[in-house]
N, CA, C and O of each residue as an XYZ file, in Angstrom:
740
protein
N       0.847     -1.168      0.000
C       0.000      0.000      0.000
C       0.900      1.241      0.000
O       1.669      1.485      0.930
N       0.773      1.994     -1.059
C       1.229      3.339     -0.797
C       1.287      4.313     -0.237
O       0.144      4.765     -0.163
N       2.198      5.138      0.375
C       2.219      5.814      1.265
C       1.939      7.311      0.634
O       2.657      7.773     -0.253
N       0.713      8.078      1.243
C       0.075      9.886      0.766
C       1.468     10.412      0.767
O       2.591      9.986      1.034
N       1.051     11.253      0.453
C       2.292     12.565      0.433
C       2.463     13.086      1.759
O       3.401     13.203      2.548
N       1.204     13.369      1.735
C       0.872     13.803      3.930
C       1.718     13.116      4.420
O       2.666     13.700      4.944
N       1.683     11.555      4.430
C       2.528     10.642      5.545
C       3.906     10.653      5.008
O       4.739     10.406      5.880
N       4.337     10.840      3.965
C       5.350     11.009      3.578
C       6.621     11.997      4.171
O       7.785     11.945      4.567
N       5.182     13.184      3.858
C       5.925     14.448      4.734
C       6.253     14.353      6.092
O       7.372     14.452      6.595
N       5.116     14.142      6.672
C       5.202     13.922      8.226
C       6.466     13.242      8.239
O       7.344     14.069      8.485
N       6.987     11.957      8.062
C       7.530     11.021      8.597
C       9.423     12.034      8.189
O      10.388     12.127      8.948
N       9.252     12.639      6.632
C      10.385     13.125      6.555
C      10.713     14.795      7.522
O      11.758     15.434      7.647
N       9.600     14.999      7.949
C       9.493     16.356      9.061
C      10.036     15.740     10.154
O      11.016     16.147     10.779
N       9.432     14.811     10.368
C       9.422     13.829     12.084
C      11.227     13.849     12.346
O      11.934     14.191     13.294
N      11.452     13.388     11.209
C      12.920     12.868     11.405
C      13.936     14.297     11.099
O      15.115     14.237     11.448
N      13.572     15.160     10.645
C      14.247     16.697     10.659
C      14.199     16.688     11.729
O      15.289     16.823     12.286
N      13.304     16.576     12.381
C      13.178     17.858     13.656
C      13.972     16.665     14.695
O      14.790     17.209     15.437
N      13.915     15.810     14.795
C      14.806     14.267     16.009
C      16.150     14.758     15.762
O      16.910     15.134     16.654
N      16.393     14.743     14.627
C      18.024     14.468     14.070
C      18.336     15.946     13.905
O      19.409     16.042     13.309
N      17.764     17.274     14.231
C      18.147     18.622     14.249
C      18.311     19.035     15.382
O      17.419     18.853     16.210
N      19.550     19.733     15.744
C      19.654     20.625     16.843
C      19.066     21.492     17.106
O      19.100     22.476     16.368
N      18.213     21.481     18.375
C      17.166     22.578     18.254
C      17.872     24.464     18.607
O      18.958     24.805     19.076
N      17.004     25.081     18.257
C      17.955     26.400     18.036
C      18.246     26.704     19.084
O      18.974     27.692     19.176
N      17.954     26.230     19.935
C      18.843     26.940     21.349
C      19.982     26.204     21.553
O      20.738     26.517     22.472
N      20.214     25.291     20.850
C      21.771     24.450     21.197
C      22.422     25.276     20.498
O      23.414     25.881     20.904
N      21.760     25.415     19.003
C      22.738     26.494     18.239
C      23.100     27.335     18.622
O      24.298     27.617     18.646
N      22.116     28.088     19.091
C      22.618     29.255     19.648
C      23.571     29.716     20.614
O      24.230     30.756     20.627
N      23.509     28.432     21.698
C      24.374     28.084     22.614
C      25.672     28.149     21.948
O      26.542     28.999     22.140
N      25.723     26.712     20.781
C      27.024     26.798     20.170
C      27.322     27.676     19.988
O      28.148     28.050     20.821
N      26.971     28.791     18.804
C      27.484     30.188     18.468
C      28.003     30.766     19.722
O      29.230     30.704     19.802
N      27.449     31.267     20.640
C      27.559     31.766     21.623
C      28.667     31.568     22.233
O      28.918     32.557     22.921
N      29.392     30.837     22.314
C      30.507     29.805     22.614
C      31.372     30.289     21.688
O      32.258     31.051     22.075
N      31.276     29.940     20.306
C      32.287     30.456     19.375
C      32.611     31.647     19.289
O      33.750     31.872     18.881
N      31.603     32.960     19.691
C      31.268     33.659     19.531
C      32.295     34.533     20.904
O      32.910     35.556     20.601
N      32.321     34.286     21.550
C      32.882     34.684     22.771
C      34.564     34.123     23.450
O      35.463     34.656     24.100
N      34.374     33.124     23.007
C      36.182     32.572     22.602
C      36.521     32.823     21.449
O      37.636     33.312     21.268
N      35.844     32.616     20.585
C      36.549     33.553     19.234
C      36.143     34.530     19.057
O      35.777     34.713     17.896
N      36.035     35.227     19.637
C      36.383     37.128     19.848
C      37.637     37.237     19.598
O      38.652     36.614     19.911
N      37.288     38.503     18.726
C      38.663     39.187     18.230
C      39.478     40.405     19.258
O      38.900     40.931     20.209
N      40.551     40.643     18.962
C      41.221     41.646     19.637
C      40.348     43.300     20.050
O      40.431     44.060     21.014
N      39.633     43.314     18.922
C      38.641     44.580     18.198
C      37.476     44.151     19.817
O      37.310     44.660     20.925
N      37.041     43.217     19.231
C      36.218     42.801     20.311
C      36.025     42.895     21.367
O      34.974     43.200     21.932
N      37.860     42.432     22.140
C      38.209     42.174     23.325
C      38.768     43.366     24.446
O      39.271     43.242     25.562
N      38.397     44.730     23.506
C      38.615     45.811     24.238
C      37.443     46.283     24.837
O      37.441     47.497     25.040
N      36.358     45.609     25.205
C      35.484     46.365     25.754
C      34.793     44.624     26.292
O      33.757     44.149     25.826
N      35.758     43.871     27.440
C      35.694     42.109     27.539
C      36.088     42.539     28.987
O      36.573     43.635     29.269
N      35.749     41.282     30.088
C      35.840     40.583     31.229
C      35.984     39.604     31.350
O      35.495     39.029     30.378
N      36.463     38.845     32.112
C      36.498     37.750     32.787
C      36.849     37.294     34.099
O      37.876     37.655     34.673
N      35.861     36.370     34.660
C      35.602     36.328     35.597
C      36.038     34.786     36.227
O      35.410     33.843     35.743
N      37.196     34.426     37.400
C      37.171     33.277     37.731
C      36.065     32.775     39.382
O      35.991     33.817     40.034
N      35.696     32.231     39.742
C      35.145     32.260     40.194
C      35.051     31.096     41.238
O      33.994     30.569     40.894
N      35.659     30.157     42.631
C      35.614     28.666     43.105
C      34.026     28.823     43.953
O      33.537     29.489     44.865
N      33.627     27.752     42.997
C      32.143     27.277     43.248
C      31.989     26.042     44.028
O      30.871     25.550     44.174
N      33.085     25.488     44.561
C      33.106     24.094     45.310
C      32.990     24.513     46.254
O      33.042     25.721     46.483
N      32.756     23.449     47.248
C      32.499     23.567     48.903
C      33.841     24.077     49.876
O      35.008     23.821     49.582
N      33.503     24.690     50.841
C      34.734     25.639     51.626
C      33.449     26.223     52.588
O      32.224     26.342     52.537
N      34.835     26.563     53.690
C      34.342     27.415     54.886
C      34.371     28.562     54.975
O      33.782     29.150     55.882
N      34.870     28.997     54.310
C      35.255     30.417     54.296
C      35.356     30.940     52.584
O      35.820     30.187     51.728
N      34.752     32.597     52.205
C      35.446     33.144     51.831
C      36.431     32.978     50.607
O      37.541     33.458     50.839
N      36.249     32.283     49.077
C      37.866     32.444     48.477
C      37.531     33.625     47.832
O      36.377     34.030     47.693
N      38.743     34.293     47.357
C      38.712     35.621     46.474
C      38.158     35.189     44.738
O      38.489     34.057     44.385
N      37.601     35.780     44.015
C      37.521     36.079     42.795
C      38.459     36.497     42.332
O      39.180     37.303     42.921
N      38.693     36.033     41.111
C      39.608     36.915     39.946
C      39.009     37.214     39.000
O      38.166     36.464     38.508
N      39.365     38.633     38.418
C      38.813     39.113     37.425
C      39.380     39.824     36.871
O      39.751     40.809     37.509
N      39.761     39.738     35.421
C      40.700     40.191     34.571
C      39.847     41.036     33.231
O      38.829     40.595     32.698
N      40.264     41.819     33.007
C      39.352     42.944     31.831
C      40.652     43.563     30.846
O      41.877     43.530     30.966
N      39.871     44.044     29.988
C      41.020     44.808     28.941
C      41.121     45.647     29.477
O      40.375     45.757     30.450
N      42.089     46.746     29.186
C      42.952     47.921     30.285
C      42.453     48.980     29.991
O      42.721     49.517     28.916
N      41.263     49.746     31.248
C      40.733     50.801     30.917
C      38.859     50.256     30.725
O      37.918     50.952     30.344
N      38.856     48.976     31.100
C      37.346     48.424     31.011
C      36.813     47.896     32.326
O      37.610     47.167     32.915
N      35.551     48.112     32.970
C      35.299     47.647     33.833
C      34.070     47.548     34.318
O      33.508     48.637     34.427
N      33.375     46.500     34.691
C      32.445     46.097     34.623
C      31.465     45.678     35.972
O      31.951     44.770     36.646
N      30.442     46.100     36.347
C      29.982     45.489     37.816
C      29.921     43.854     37.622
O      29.686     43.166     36.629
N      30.157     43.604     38.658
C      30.393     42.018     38.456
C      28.607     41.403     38.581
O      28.295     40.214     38.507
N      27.544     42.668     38.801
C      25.986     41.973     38.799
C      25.604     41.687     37.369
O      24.574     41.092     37.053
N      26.866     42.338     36.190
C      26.362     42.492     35.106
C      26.973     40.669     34.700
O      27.070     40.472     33.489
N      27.329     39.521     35.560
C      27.906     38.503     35.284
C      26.689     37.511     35.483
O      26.596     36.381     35.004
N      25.749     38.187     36.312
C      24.753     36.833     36.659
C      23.973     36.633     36.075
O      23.205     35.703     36.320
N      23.761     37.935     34.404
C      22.863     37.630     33.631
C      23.334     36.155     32.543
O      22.415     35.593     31.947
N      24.575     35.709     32.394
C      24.880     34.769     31.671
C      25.513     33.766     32.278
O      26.177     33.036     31.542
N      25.475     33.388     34.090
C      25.466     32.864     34.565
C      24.323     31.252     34.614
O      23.219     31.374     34.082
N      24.525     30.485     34.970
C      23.751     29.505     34.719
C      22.541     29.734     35.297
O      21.472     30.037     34.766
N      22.904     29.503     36.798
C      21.889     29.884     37.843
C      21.383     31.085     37.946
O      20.765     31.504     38.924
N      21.655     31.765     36.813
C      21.702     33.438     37.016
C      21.270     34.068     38.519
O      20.142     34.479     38.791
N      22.492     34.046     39.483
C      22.611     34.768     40.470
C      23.637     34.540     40.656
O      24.328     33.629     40.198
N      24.071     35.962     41.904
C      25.437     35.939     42.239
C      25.976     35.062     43.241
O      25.279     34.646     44.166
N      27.245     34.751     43.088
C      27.793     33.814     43.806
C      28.711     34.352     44.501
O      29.566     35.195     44.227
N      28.278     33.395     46.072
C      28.934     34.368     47.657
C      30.416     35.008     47.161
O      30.822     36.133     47.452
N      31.013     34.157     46.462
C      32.794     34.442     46.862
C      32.607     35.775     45.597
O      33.718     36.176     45.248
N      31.375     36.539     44.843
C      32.143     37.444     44.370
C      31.764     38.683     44.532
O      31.834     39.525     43.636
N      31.229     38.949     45.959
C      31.194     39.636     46.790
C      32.732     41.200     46.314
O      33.878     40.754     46.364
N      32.650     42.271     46.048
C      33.336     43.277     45.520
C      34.062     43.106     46.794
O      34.871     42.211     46.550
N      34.212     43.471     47.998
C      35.492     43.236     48.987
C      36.643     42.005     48.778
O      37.859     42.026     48.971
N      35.870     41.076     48.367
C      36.610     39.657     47.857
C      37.542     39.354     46.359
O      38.074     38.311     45.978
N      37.469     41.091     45.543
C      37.982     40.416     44.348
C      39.082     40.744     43.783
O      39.265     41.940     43.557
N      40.039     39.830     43.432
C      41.466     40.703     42.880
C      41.700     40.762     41.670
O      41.840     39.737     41.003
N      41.817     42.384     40.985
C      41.860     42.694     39.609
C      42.614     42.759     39.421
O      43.389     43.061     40.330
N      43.223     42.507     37.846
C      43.641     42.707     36.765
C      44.041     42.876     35.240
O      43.557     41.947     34.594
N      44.595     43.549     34.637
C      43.692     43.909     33.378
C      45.341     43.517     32.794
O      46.500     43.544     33.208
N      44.398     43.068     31.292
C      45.022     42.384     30.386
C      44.734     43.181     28.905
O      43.632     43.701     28.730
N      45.888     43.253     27.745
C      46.041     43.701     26.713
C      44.760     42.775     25.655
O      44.661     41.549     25.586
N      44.217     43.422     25.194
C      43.231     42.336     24.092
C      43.788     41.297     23.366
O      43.315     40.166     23.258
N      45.075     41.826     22.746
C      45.603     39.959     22.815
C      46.100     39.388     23.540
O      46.578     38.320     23.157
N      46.245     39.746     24.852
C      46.220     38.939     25.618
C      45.273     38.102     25.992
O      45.288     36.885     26.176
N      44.175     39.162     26.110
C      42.890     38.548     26.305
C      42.527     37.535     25.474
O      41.766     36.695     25.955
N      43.001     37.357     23.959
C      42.574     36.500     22.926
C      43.138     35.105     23.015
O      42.658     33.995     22.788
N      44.825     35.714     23.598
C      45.606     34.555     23.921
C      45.095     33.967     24.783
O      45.449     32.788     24.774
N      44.438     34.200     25.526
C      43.928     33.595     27.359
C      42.847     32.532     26.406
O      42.909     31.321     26.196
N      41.999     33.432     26.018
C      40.397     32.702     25.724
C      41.081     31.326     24.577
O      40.785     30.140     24.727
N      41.753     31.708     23.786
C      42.137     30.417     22.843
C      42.650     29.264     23.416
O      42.567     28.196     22.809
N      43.225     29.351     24.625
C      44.693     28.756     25.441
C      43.293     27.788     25.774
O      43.021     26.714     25.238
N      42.553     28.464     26.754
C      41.421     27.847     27.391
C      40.467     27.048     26.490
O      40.091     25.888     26.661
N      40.176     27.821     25.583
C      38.648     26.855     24.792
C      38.854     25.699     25.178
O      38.041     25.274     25.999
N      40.464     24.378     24.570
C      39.797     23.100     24.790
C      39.752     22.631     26.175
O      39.747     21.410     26.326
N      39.719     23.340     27.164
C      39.690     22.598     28.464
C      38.245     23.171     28.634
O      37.506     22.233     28.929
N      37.593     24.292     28.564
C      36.257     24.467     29.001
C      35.448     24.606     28.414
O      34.500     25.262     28.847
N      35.422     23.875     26.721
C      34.437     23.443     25.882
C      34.507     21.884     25.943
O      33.638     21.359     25.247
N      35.372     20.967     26.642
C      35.351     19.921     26.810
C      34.080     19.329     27.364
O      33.952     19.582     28.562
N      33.302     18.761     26.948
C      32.065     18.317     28.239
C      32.870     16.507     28.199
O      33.306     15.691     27.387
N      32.664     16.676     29.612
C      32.961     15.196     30.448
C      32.368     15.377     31.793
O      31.586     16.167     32.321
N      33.050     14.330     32.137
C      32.643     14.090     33.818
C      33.777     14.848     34.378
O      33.821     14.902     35.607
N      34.975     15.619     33.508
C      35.671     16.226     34.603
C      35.143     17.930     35.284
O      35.579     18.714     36.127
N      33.869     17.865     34.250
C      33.420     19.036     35.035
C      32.141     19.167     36.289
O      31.350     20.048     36.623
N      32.509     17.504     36.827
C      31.442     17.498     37.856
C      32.352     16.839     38.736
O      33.123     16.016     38.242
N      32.390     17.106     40.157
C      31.163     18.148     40.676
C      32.371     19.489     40.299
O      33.568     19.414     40.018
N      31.214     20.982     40.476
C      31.891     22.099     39.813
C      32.527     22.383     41.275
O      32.278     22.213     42.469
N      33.642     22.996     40.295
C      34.927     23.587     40.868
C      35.440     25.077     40.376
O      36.054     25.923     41.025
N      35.021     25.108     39.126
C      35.197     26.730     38.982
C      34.339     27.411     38.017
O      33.928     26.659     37.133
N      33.948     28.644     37.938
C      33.014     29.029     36.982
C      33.869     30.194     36.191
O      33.852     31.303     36.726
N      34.407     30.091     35.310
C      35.258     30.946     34.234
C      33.833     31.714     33.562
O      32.986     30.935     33.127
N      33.624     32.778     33.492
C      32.639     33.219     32.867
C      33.089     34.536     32.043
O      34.031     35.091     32.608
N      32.808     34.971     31.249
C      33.770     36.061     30.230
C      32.381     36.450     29.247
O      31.620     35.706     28.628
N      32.419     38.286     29.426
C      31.369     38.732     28.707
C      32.232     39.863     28.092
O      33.280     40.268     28.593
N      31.628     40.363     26.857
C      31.635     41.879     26.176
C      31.009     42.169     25.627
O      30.309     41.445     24.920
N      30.951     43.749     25.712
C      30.293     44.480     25.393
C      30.142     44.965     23.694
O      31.271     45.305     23.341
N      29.495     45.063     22.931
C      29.323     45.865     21.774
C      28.252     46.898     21.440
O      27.139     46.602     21.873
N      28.319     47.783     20.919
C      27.564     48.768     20.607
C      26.512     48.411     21.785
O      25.573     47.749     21.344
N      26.437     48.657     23.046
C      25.543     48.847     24.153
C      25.007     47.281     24.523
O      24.388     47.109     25.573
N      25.351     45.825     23.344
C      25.098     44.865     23.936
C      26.158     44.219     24.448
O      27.321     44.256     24.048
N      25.412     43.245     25.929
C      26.436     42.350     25.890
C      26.281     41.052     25.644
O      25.100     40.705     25.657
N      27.329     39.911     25.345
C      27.581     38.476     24.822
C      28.638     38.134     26.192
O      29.590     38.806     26.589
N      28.146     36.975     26.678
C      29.193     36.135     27.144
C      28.759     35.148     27.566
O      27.594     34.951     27.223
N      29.307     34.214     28.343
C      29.356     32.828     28.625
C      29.840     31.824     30.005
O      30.968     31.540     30.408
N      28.985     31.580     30.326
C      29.444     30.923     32.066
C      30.375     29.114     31.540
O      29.844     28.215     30.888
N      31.621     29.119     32.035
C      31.679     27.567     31.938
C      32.282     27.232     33.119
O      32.920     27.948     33.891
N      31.917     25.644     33.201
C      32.138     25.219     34.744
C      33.102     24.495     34.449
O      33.075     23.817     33.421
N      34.306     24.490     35.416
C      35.398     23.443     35.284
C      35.352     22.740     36.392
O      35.247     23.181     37.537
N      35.445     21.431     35.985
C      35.598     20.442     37.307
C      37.277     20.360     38.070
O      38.296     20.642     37.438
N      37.269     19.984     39.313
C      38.907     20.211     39.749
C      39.965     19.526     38.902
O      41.048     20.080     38.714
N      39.565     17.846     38.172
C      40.966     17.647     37.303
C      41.431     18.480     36.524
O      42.654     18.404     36.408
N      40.918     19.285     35.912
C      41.514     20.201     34.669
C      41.865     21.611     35.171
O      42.402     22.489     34.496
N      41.501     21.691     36.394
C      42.116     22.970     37.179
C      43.346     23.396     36.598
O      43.355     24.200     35.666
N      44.185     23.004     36.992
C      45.901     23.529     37.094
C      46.344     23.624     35.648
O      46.983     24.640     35.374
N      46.098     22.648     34.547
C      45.974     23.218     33.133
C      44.943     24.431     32.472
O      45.059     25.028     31.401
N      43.980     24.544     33.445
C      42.874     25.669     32.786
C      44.180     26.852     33.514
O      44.779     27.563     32.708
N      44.462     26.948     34.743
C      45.532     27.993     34.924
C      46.890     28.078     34.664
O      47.423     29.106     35.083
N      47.647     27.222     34.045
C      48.378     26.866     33.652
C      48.489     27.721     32.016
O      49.463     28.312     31.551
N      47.385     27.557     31.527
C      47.005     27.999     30.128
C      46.637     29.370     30.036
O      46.816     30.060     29.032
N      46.004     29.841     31.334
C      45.992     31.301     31.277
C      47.353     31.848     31.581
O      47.725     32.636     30.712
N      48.379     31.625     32.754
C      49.606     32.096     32.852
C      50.623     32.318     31.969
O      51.487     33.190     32.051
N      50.419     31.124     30.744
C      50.825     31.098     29.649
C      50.877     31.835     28.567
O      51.715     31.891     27.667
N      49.626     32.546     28.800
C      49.468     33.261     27.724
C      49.406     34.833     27.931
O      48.848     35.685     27.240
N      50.160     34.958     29.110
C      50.248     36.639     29.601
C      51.489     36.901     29.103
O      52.296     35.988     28.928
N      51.862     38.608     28.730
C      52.703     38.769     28.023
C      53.943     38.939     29.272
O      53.567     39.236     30.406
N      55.192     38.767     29.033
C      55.786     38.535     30.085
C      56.482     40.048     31.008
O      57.343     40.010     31.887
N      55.880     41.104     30.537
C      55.417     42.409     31.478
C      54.178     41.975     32.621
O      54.079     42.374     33.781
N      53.423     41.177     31.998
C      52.906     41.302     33.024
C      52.618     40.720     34.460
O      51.695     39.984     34.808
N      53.678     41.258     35.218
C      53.827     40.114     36.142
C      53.018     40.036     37.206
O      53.251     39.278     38.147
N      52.014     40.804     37.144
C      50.691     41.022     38.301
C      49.560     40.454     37.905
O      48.545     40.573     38.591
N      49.567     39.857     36.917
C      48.240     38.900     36.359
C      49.166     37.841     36.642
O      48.739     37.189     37.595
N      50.463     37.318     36.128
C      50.626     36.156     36.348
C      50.834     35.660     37.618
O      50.862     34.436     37.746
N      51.004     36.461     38.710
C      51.383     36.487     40.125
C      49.849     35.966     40.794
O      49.574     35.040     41.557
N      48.837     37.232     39.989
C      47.428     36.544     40.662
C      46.879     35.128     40.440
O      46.560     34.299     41.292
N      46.836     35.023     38.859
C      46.536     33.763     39.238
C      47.250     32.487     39.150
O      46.823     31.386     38.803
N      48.570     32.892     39.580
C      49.417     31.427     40.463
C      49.264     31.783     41.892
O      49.806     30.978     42.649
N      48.619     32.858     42.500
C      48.452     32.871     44.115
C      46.696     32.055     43.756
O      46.352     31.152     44.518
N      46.262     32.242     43.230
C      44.984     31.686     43.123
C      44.660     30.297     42.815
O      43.691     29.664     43.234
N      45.625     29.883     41.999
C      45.628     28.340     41.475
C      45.949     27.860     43.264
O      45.230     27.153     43.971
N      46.793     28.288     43.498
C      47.676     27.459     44.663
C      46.422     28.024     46.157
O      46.060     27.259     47.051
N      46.172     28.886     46.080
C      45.022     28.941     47.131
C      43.932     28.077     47.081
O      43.257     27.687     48.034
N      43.782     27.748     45.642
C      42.419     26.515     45.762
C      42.606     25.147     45.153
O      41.665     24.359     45.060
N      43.874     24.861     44.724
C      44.715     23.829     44.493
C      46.009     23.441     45.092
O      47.094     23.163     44.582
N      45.629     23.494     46.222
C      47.002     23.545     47.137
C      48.089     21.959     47.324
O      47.714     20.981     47.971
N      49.032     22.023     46.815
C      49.819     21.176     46.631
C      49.904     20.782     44.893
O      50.212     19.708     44.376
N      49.601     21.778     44.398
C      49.569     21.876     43.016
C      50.492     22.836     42.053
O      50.344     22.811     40.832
């Protein structure tokens, strides 16, 4: 028995829409590309935000690094936050700045992509929330990612790496920071 055109369609719709990413993944994706592959142009009006989301008694500091001459309330972070709200440790008494050249900034975000576009189990349970937004013509774009503790010391490892070697107050912060929440590392 032959199959209508109707059922035809349906069945070849049915299977578009199963086997298609629905647009919010896309968008997600882009979003992602979109914000690690930011350009230098881009990255002059950029933040980033580290953030330890694991369990503790006290208190750790935030880091937060911006292009030089940019600066941002850190409430403007919880809109692309997961949970969108703020998180205790980034409390403005708690945070230590420093600002980075836009390619630096580019160097940082590239260094990083494959450790915090990785999805595995090494990003559970969370251990840090790297989150990085900018601004354009009055909007902003950015992106919360969670790193689990194995990939810690290479996610900072990869940012230290990629600071220009003037700057020895970003790289100072976050090797006091790796080692404050990776201690014996």
């Amino acid at each position: 028995m032959p199959l209508s055109r109707w059922t035809c369609f349906l069945i070849l719709f049915s299977f578009l829409i199963m086997n298609c990413p629905a647009t919010s993944e896309r968008q997600a994706t882009q979003m992602v590309d979109s914000i690690l592959g930011a350009t230098e142009t881009q990255l002059e009006s950029a933040e980033a935000k580290i953030t330890y989301v694991g369990p503790q008694e006290k208190p750790i500091p935030t880091v937060v690094f911006s292009s030089k001459g940019y600066e941002l309330s850190l409430d403007r972070f919880t809109e692309i936050q997961y949970k969108h709200k703020h998180y205790a440790n980034d409390d403005n008494s708690n945070v230590i700045r420093f600002s980075v050249t836009p390619a630096e900034f580019r160097r940082m975000l590239l260094a990083v992509k494959p450790i915090v576009t990785k999805v595995s189990a090494e990003a559970r349970p969370e251990f840090l929330s790297f989150a990085v937004i900018r601004e354009e013509h009055g909007q902003f774009y950015g992106e919360e990612f969670v790193i689990g503790r194995a990939p810690g010391r290479a996610f900072y490892d990869s940012l230290c790496a990629s600071l220009d070697r003037h700057n020895e107050y970003g790289r100072r912060t976050l090797s006091r920071h790796r080692v404050y929440i990776l201690p014996g590392h």
